[in-house]
C-alpha positions in Angstrom: 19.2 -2.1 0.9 15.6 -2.3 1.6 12.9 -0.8 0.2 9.2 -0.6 -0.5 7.3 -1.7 -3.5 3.7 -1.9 -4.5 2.5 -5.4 -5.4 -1.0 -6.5 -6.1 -2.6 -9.4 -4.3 -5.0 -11.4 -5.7 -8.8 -10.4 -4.7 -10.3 -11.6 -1.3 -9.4 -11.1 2.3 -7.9 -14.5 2.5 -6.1 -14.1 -0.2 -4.1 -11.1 1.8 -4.2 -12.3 5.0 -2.4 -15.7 3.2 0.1 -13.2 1.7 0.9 -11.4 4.8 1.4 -14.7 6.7 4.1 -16.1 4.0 6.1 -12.3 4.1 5.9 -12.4 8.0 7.4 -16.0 7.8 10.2 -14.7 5.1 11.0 -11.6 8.0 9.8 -9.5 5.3 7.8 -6.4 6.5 4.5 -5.8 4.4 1.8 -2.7 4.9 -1.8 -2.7 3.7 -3.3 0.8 4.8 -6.9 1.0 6.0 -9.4 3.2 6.3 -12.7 3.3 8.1 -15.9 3.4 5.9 -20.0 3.4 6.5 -22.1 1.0 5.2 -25.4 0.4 5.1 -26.6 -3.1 5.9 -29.6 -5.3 6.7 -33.5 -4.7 5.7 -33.4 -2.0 8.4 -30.6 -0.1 6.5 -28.1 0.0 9.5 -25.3 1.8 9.3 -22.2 -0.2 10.3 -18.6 0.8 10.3 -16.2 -1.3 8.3 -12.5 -1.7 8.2 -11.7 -1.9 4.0 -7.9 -1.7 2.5 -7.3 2.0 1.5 -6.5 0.8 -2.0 -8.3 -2.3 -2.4 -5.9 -5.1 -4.1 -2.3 -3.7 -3.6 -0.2 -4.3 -0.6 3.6 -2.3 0.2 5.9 -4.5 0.3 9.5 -3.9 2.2 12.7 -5.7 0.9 16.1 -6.3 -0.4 15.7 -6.4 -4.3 19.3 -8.5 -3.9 18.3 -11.1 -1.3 14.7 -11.9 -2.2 14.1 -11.5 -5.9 10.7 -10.2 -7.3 10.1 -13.2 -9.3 10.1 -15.3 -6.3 7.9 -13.9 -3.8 5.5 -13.5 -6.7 5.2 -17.0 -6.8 3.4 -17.0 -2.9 -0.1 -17.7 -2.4 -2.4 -14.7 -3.1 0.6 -12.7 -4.2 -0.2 -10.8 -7.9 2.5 -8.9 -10.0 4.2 -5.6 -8.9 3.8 -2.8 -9.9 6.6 -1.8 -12.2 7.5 1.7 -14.0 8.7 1.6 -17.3 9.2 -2.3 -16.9 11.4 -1.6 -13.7 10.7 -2.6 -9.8 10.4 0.9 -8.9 10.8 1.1 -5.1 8.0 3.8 -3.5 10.0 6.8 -1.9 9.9 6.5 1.8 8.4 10.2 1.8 5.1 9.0 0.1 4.5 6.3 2.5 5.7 8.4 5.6 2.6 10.9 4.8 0.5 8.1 3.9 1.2 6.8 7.7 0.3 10.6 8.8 -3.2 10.1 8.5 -5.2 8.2 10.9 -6.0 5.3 8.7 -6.4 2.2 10.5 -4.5 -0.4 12.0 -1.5 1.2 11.6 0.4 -2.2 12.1 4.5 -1.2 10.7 6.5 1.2 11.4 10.1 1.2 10.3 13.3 2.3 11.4 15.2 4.5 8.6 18.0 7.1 8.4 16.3 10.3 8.2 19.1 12.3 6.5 18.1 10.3 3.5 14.6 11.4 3.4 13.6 12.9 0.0 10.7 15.5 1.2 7.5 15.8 -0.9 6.5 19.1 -2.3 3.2 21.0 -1.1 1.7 20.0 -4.5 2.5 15.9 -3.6 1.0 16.5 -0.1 -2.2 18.0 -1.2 -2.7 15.3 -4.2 -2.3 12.1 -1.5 -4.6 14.5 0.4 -7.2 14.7 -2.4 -6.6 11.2 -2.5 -7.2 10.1 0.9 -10.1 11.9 0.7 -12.0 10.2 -2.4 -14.9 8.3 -1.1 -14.6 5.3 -3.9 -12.1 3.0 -3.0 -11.1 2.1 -6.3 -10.5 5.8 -7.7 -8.5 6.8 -4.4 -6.5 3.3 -6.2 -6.6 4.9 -9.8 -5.3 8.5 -8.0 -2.7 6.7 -6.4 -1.5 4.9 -9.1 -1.0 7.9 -11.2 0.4 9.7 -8.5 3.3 7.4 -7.6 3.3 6.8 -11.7 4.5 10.5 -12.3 6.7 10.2 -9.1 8.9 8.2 -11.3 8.8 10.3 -14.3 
């Protein structure tokens, strides 16, 4: 059965875009969310909107733990390690990443199909934490909220 993990990638855009190019060729699905930021630029201090990864380094990563081992595809260009819970491949529940796709985060570029009556629902507490998180400015503490979060899911 498939289902979605949390890998890192290693840093660099080319690094990911090399990563999602090798999954796509293996039919395997992968998701990097994205948000919109500001920065300023130039000598004129311009603000320009970028496009950045919503947790900068990590990718979600959909697949059958039985056809296409771990160990393999973390042998691909730009691929890292998983992220793992008590030295297990801990899939991510489908809830977490069907509220992270709630939120207009861009390029929303996968959608799944899924049975629904196997949907595990988050609680109101889970729903304002990736909340709190979506909100964080600092790309790498919405990572460091996110990883504890899905880190006490498995608890």
């Amino acid at each position: 059965m498939e289902q979605w993990y949390l890998a890192q990638y290693k840093p660099g855009k080319a690094n990911l875009e090399k990563l999602q190019y090798m999954l796509k060729n293996r039919n395997i699905l992968s998701w990097t969310p994205q948000v919109f930021t500001t920065k300023i630029s130039g000598t004129d201090n311009t603000e320009k909107k970028v496009l950045e990864p919503l947790f900068p380094g990590y990718i979600f990563i959909e697949f059958d733990i039985n056809k296409h081992h771990p160990s393999k595809l973390i042998e691909l260009p730009g691929m890292g390690e998983f992220v793992r819970s008590c030295g297990e491949f801990s899939p991510v529940p489908f809830s977490v990443l069907d509220e992270l796709m709630s939120y207009p985060i861009g390029h929303r570029e996968t959608h799944w199909e899924r049975d629904l009556s196997t949907k595990v629902r988050l609680t109101r507490r889970q729903k304002i934490r990736i909340k709190n998180i979506m909100g964080s400015e600092d790309p790498h503490e919405r990572t460091a909220m996110f990883l504890a979060f899905t880190g006490a899911l498995f608890l």
